[in-house]
Each structure stands twice: as structure tokens, then as C-alpha cells.
PDBQT receptor file of N, H, CA, C and O in Angstrom, charges set to zero:
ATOM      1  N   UNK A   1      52.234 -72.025 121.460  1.00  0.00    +0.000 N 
ATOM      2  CA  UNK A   1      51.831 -70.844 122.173  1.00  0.00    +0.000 C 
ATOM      3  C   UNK A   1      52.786 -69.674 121.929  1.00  0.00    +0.000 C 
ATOM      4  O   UNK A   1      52.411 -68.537 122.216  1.00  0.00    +0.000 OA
ATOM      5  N   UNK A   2      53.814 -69.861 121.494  1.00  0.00    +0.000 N 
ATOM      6  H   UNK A   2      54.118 -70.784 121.261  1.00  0.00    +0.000 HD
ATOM      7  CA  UNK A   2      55.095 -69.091 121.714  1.00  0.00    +0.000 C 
ATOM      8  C   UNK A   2      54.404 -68.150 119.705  1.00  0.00    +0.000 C 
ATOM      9  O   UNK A   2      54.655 -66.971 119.458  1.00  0.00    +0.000 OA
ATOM     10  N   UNK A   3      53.806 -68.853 118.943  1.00  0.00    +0.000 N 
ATOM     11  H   UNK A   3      53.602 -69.811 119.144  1.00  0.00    +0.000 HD
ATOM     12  CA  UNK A   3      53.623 -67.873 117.842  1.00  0.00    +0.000 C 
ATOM     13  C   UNK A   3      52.474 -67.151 118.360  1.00  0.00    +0.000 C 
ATOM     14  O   UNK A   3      52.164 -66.192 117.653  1.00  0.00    +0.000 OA
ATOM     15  N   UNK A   4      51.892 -67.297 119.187  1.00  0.00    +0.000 N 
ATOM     16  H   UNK A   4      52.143 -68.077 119.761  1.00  0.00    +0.000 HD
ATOM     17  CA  UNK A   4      50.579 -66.179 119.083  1.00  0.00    +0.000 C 
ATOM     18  C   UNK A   4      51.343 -64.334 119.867  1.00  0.00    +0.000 C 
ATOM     19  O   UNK A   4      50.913 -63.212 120.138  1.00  0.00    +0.000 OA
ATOM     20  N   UNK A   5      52.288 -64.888 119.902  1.00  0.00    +0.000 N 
ATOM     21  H   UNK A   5      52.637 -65.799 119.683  1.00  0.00    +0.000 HD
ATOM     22  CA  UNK A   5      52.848 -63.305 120.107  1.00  0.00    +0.000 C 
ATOM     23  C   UNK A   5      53.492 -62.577 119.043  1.00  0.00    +0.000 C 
ATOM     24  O   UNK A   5      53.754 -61.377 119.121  1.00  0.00    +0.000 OA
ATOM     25  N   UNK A   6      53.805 -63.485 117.809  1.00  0.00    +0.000 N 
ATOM     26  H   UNK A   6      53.591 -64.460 117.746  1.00  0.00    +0.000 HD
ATOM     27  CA  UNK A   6      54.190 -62.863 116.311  1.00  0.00    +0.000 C 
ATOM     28  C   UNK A   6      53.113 -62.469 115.513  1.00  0.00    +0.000 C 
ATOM     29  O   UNK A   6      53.286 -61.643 114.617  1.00  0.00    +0.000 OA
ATOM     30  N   UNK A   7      51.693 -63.116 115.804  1.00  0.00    +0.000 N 
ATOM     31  H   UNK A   7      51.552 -63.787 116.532  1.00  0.00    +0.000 HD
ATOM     32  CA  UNK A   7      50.543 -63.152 115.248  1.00  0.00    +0.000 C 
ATOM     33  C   UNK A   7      50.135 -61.596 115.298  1.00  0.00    +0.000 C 
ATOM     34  O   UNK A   7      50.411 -60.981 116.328  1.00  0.00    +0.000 OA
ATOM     35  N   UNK A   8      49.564 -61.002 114.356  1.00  0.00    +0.000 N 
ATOM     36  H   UNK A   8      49.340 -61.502 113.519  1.00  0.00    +0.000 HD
ATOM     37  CA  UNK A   8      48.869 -59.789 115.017  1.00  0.00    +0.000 C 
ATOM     38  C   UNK A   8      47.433 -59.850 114.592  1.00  0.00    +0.000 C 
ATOM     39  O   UNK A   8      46.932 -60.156 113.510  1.00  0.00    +0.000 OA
ATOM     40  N   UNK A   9      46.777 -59.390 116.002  1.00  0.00    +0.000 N 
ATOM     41  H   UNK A   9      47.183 -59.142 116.881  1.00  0.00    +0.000 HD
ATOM     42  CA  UNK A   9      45.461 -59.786 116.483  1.00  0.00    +0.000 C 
ATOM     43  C   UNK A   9      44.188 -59.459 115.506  1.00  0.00    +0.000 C 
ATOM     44  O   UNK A   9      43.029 -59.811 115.727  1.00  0.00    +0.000 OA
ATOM     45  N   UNK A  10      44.680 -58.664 114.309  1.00  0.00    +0.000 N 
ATOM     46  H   UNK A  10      45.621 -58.378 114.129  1.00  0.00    +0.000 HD
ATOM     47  CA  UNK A  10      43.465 -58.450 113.541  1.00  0.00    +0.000 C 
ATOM     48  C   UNK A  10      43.037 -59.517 112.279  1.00  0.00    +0.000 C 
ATOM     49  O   UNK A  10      42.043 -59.626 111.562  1.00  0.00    +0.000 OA
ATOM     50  N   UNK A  11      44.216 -60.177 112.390  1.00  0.00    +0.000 N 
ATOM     51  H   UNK A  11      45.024 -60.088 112.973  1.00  0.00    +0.000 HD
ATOM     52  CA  UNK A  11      44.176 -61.727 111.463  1.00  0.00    +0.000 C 
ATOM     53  C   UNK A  11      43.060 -62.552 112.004  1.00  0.00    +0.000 C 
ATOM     54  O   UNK A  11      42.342 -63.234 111.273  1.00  0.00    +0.000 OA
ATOM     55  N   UNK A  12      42.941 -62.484 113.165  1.00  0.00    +0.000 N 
ATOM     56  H   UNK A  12      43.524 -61.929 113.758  1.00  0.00    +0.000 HD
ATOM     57  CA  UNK A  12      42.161 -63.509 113.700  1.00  0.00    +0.000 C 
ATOM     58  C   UNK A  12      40.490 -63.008 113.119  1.00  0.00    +0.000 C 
ATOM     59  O   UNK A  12      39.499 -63.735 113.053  1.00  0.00    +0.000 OA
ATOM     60  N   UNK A  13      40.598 -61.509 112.740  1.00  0.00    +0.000 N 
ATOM     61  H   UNK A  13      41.403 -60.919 112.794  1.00  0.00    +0.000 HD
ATOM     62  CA  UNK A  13      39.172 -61.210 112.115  1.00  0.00    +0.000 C 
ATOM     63  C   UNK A  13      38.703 -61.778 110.869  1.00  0.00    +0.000 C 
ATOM     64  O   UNK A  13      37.501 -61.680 110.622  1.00  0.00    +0.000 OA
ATOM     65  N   UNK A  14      39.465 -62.352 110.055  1.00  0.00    +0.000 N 
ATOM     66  H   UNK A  14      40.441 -62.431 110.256  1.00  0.00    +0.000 HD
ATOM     67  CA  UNK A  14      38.975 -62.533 109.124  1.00  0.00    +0.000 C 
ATOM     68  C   UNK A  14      38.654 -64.306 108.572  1.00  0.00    +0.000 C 
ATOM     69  O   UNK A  14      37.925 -64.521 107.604  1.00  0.00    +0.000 OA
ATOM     70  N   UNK A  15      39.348 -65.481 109.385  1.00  0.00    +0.000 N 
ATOM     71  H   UNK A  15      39.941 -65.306 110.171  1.00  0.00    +0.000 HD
ATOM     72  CA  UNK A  15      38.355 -66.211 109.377  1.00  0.00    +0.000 C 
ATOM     73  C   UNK A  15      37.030 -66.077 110.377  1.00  0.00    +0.000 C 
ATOM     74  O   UNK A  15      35.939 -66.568 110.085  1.00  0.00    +0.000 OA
ATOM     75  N   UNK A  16      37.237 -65.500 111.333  1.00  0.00    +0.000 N 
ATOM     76  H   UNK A  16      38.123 -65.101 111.570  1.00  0.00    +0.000 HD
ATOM     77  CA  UNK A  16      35.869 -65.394 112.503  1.00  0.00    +0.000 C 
ATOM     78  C   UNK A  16      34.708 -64.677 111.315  1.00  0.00    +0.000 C 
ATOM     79  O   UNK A  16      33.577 -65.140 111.164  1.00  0.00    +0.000 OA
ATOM     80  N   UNK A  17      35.310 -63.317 110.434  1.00  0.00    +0.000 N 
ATOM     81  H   UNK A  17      36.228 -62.940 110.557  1.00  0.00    +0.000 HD
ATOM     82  CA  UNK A  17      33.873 -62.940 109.495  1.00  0.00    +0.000 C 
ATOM     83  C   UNK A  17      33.498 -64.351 109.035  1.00  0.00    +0.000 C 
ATOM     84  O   UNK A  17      32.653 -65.137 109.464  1.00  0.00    +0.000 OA
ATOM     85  N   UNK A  18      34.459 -64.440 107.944  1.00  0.00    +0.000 N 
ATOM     86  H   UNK A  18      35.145 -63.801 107.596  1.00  0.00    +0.000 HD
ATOM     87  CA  UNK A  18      33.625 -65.842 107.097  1.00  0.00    +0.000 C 
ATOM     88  C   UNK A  18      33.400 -66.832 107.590  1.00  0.00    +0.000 C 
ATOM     89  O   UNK A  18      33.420 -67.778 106.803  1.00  0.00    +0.000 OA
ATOM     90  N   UNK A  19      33.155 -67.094 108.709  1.00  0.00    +0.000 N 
ATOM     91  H   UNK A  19      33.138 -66.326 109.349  1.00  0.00    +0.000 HD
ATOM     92  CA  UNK A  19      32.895 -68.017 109.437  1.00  0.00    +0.000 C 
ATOM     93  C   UNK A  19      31.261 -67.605 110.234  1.00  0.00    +0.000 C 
ATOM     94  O   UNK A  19      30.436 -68.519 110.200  1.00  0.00    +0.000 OA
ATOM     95  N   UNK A  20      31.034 -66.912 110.593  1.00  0.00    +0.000 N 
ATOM     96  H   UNK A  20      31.704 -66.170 110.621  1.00  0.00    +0.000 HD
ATOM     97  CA  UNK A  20      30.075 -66.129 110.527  1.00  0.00    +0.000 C 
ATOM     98  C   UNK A  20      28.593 -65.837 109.609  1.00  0.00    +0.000 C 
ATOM     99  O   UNK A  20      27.414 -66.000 109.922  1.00  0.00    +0.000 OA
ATOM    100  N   UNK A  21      29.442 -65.185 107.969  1.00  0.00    +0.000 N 
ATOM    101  H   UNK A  21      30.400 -65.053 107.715  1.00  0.00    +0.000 HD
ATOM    102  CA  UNK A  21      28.724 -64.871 107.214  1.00  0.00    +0.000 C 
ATOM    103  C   UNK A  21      28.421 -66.712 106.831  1.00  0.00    +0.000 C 
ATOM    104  O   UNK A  21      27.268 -67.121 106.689  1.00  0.00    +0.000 OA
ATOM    105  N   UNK A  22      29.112 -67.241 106.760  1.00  0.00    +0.000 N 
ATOM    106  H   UNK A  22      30.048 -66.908 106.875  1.00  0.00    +0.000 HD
ATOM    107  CA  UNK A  22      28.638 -68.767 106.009  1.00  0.00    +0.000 C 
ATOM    108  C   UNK A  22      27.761 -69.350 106.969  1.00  0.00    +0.000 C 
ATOM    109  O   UNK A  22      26.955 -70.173 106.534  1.00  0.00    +0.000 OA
ATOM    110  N   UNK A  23      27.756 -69.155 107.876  1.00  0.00    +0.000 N 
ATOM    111  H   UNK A  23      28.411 -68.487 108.229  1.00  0.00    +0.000 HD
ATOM    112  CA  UNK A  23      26.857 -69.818 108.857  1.00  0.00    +0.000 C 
ATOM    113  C   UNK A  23      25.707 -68.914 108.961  1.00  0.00    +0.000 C 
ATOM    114  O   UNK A  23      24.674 -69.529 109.225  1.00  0.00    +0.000 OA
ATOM    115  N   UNK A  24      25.536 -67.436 108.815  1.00  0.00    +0.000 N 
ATOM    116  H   UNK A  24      26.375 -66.936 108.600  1.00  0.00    +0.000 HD
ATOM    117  CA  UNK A  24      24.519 -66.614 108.765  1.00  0.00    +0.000 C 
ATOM    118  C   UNK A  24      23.733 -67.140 107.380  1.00  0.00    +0.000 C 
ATOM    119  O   UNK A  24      22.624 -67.672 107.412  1.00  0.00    +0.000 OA
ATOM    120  N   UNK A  25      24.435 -66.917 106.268  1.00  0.00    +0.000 N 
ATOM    121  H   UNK A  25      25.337 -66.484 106.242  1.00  0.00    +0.000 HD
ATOM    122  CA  UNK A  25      23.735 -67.740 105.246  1.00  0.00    +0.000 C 
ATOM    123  C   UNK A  25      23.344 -68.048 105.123  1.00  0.00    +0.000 C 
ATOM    124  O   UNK A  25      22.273 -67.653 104.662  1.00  0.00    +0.000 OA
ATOM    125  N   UNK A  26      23.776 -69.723 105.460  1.00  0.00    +0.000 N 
ATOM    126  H   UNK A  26      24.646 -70.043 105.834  1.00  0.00    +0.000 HD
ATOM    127  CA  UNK A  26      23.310 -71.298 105.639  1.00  0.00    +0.000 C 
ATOM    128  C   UNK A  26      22.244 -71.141 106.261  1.00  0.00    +0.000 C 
ATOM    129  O   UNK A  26      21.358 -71.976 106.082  1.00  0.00    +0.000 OA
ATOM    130  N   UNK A  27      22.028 -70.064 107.140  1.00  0.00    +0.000 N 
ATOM    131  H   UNK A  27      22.749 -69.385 107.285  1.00  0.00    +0.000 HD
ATOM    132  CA  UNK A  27      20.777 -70.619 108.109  1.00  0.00    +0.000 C 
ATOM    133  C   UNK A  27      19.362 -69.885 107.017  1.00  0.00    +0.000 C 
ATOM    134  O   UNK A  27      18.185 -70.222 107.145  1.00  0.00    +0.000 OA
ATOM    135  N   UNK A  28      19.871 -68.854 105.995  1.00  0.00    +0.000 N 
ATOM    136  H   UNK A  28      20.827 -68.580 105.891  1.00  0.00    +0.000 HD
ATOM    137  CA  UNK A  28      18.792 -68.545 105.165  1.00  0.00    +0.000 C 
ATOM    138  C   UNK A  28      18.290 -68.663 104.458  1.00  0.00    +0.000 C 
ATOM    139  O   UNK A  28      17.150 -68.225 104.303  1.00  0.00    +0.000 OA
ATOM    140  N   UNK A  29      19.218 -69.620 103.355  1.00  0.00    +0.000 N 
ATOM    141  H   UNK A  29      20.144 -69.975 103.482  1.00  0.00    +0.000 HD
ATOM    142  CA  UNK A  29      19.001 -69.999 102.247  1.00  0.00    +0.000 C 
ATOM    143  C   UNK A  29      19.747 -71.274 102.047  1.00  0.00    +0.000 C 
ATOM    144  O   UNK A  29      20.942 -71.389 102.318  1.00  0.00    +0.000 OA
ATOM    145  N   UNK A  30      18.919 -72.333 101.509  1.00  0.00    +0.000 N 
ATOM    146  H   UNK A  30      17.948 -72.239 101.289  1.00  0.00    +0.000 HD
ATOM    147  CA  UNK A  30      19.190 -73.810 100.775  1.00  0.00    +0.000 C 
ATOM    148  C   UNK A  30      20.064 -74.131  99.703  1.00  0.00    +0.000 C 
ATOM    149  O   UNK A  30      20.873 -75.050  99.826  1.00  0.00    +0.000 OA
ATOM    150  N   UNK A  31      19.977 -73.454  98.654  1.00  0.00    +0.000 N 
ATOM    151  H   UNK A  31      19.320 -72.707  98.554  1.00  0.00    +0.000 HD
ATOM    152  CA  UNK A  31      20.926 -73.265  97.678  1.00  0.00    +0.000 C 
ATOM    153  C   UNK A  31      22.135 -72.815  98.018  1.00  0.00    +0.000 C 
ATOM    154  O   UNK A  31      22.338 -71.810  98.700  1.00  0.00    +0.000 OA
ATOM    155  N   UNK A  32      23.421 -73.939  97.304  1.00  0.00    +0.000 N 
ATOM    156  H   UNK A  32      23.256 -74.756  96.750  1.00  0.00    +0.000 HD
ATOM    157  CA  UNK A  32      24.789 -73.475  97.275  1.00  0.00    +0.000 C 
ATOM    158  C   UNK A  32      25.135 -71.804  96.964  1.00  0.00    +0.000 C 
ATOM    159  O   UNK A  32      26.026 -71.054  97.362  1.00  0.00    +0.000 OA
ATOM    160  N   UNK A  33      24.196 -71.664  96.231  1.00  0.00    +0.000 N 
ATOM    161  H   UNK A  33      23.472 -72.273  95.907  1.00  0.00    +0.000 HD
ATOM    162  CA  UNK A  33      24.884 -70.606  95.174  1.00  0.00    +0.000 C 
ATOM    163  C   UNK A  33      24.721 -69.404  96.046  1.00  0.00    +0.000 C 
ATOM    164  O   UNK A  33      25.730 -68.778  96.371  1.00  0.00    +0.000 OA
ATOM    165  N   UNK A  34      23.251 -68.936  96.551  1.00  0.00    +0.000 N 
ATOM    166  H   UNK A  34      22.432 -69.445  96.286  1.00  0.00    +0.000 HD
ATOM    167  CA  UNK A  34      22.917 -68.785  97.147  1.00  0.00    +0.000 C 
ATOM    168  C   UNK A  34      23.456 -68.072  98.263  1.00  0.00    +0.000 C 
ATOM    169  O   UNK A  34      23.591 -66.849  98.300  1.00  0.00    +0.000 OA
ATOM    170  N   UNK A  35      23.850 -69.119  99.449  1.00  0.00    +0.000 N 
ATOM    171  H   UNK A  35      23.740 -70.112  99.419  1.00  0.00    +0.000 HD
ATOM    172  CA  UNK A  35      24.793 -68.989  99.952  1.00  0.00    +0.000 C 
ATOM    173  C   UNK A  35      26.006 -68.377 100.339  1.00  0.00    +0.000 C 
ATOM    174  O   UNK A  35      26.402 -67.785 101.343  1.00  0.00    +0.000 OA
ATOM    175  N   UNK A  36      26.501 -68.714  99.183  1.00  0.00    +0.000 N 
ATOM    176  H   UNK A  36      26.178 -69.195  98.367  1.00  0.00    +0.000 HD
ATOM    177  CA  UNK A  36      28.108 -68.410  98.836  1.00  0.00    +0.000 C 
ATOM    178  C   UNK A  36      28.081 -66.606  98.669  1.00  0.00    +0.000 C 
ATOM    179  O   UNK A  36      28.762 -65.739  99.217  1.00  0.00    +0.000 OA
ATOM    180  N   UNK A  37      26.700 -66.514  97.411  1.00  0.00    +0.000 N 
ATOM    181  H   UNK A  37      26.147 -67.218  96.966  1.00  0.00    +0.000 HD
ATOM    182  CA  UNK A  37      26.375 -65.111  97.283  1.00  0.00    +0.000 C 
ATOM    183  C   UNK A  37      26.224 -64.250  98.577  1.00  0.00    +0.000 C 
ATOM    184  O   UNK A  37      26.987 -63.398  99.031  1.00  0.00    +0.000 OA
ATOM    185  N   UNK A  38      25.379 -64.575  98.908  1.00  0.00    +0.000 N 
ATOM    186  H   UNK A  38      24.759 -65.267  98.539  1.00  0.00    +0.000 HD
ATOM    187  CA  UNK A  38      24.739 -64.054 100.335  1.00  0.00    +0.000 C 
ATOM    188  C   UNK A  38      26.301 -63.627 101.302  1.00  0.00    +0.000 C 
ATOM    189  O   UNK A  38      26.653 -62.451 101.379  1.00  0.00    +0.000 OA
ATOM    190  N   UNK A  39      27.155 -64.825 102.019  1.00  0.00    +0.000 N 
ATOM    191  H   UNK A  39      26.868 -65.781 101.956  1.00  0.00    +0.000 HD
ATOM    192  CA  UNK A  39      28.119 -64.408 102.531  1.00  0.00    +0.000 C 
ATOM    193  C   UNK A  39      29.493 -63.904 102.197  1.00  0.00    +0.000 C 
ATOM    194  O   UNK A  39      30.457 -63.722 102.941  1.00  0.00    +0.000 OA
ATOM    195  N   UNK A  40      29.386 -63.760 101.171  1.00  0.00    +0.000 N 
ATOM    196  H   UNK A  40      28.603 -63.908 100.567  1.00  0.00    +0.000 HD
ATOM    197  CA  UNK A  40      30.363 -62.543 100.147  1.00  0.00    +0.000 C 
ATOM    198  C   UNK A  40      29.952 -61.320 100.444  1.00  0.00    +0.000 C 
ATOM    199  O   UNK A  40      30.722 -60.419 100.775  1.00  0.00    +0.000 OA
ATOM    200  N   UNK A  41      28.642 -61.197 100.342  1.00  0.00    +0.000 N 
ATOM    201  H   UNK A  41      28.016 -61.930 100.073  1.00  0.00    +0.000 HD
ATOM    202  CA  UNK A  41      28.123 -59.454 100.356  1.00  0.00    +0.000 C 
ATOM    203  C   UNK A  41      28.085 -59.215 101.943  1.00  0.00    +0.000 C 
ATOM    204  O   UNK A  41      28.029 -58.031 102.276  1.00  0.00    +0.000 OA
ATOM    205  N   UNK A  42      28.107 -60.216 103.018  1.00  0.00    +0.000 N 
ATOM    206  H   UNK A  42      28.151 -61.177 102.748  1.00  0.00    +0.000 HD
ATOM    207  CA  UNK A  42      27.703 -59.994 104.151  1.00  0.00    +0.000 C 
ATOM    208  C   UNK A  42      28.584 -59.803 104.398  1.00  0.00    +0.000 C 
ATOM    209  O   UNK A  42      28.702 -58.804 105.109  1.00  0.00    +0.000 OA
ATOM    210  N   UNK A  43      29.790 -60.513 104.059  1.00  0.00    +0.000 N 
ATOM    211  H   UNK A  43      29.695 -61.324 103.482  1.00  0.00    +0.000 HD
ATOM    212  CA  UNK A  43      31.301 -60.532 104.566  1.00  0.00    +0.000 C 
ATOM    213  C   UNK A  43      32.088 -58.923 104.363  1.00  0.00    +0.000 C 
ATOM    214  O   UNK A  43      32.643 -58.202 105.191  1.00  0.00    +0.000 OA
ATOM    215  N   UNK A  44      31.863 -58.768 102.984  1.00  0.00    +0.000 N 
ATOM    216  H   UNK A  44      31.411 -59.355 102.312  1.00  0.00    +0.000 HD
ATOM    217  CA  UNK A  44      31.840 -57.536 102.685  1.00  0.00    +0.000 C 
ATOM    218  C   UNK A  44      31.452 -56.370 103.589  1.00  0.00    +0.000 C 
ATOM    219  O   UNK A  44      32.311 -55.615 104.045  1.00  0.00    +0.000 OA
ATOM    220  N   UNK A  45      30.224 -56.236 103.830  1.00  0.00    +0.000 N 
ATOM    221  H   UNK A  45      29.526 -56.850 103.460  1.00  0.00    +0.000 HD
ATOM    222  CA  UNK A  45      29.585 -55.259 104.911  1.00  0.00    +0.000 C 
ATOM    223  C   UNK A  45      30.510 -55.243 105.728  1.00  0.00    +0.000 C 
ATOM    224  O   UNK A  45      31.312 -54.323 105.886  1.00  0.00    +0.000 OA
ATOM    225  N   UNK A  46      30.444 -56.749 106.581  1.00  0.00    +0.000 N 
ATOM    226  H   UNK A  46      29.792 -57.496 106.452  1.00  0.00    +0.000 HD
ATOM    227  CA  UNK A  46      31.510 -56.562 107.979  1.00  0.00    +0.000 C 
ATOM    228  C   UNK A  46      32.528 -55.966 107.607  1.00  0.00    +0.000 C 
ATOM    229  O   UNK A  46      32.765 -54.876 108.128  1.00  0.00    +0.000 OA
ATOM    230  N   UNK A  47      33.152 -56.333 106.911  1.00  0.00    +0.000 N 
ATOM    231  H   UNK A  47      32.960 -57.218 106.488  1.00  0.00    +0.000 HD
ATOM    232  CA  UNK A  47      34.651 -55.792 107.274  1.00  0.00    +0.000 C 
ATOM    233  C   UNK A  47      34.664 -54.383 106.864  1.00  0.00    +0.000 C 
ATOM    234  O   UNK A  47      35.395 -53.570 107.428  1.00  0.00    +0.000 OA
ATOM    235  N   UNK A  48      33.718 -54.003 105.701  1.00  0.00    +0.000 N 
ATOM    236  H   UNK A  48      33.124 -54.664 105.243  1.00  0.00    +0.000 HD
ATOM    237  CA  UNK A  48      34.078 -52.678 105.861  1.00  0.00    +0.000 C 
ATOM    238  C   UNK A  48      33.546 -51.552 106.816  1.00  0.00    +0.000 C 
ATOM    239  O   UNK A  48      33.870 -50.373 106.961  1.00  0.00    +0.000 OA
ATOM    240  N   UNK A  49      32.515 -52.436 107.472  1.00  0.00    +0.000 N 
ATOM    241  H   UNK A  49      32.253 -53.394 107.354  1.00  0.00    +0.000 HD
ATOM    242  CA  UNK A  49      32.321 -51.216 108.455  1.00  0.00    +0.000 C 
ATOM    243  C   UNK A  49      33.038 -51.377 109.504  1.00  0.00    +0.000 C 
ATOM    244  O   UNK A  49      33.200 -50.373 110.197  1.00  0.00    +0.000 OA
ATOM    245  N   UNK A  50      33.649 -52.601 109.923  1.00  0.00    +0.000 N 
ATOM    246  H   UNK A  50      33.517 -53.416 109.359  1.00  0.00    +0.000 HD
ATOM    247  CA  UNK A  50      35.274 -52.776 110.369  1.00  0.00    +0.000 C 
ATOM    248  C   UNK A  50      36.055 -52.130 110.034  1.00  0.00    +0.000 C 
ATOM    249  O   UNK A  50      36.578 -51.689 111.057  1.00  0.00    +0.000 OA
ATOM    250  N   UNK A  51      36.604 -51.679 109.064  1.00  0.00    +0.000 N 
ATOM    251  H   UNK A  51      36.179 -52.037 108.233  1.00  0.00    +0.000 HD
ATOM    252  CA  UNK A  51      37.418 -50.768 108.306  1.00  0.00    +0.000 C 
ATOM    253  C   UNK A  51      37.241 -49.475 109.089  1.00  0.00    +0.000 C 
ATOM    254  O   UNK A  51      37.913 -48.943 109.973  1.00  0.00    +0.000 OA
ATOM    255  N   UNK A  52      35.929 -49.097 108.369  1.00  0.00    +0.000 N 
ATOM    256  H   UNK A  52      35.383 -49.529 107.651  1.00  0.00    +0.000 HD
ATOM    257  CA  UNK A  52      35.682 -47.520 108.434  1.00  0.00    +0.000 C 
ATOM    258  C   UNK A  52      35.874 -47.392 109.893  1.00  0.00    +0.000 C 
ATOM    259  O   UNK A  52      36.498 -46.443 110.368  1.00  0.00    +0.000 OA
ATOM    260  N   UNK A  53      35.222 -48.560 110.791  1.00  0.00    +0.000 N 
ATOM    261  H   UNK A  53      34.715 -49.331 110.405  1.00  0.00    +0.000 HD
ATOM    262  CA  UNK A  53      35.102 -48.227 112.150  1.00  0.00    +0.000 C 
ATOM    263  C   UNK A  53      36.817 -47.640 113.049  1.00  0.00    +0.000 C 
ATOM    264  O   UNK A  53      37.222 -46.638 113.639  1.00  0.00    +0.000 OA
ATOM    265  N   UNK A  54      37.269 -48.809 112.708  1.00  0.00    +0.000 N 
ATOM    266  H   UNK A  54      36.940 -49.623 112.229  1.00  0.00    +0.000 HD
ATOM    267  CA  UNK A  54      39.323 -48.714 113.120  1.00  0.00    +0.000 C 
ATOM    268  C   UNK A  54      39.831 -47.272 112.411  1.00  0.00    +0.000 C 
ATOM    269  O   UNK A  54      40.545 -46.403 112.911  1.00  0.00    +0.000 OA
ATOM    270  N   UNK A  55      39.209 -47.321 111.057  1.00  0.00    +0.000 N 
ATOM    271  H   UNK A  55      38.630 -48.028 110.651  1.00  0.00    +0.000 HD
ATOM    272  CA  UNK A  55      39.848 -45.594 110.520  1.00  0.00    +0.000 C 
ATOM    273  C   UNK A  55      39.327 -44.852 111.513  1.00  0.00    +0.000 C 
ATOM    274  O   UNK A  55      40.291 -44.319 112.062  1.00  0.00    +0.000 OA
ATOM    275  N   UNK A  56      38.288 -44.509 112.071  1.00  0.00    +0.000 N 
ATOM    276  H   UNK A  56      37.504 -44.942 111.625  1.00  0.00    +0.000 HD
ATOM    277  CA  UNK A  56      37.575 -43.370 112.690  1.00  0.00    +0.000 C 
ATOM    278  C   UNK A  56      38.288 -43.430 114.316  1.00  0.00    +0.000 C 
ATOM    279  O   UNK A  56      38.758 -42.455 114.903  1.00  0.00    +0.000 OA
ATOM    280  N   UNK A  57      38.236 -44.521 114.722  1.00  0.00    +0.000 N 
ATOM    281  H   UNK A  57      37.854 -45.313 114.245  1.00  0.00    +0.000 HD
ATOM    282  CA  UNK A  57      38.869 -44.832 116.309  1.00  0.00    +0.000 C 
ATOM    283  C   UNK A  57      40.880 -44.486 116.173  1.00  0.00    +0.000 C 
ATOM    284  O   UNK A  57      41.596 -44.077 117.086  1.00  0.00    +0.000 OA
ATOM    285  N   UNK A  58      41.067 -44.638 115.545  1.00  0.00    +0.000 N 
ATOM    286  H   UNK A  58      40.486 -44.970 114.802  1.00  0.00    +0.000 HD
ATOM    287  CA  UNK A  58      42.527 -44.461 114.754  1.00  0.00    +0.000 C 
ATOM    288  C   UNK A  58      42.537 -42.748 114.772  1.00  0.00    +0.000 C 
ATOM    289  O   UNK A  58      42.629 -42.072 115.797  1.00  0.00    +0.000 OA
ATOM    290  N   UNK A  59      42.445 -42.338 113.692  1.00  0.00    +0.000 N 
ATOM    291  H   UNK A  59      42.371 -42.887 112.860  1.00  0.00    +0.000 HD
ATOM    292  CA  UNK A  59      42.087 -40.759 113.647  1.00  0.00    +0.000 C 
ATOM    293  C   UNK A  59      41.375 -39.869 114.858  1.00  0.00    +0.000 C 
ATOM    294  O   UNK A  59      41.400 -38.639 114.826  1.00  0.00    +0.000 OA
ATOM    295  N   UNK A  60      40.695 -40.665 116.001  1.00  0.00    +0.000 N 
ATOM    296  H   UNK A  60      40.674 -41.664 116.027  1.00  0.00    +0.000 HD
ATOM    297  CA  UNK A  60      40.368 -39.728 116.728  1.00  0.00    +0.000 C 
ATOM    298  C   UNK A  60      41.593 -39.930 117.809  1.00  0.00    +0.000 C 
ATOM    299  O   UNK A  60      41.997 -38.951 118.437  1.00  0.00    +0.000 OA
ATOM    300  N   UNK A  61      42.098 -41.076 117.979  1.00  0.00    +0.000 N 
ATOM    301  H   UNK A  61      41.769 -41.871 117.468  1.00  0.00    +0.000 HD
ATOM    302  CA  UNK A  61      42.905 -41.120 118.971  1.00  0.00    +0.000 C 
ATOM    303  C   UNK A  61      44.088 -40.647 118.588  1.00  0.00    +0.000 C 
ATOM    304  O   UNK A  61      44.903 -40.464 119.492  1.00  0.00    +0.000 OA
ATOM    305  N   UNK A  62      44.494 -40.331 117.198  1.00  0.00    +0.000 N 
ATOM    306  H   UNK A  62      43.832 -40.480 116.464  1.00  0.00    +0.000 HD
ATOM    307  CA  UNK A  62      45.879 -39.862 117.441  1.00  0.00    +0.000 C 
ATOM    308  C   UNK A  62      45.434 -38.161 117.193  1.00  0.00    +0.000 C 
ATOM    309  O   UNK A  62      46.374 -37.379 117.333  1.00  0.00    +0.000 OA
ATOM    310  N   UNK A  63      44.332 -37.665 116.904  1.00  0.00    +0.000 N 
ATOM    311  H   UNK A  63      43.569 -38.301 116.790  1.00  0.00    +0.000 HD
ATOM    312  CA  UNK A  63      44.139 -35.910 117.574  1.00  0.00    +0.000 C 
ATOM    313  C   UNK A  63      44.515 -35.438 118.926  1.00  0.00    +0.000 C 
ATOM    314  O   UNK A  63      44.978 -34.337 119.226  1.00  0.00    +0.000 OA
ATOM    315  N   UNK A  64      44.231 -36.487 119.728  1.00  0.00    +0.000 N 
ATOM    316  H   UNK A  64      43.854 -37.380 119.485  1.00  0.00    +0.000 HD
ATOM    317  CA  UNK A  64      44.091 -36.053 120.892  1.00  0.00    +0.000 C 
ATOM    318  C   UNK A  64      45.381 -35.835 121.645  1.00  0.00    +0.000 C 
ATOM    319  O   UNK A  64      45.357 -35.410 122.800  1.00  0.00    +0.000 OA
TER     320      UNK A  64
């Protein structure tokens, strides 16, 4: 318990995406390949509109 205070909290985003996109996947398509494809590009999306989202919340809060 004593490391989750060295941890910083945005680590925890990135197995929760792929964890996510592989299971969003899986539920669409049968094929490995498939798959794998599918939650790469999904994974992708998330985080970058994760990204863009933290840039924009970031930049407005330090205007103010």
C-alpha cells in the first residue's frame, strides 16, 4: 500500500484502455488478427482523445 503514493495516477490509464479495447474487440470479432487490429486503433482513439482532452483542461486551468 505504501507504493501507491509513488505511483502517479495516470499509469493506471493505460492498462484499464487495453483492457477495455481487447475486451471491446473480442466481443466483435472472432478472428485473432482481427482483434488485435481492432483494439490498437480503438486504443489509439482513447488515449488520444485522452490526450487532447488533459491538454485542453490543463491550458484552461492554468489561464485562469
Amino acid at each position: 500500500m505504501i507504493f501507491f503514493g509513488m505511483i502517479h495516477l495516470y499509469w493506471f490509464v493505460l492498462p484499464l484502455v487495453i483492457a477495455i479495447s481487447l475486451v471491446y474487440s473480442a466481443s466483435r470479432h472472432e478472428n485473432w488478427r482481427l482483434i488485435w487490429l481492432h483494439a490498437g486503433r480503438l486504443s489509439s482513439w482513447i488515449l488520444g482523445i485522452l490526450v487532447i482532452t488533459t491538454t485542453v483542461l490543463l491550458l484552461i486551468n492554468t489561464q485562469v
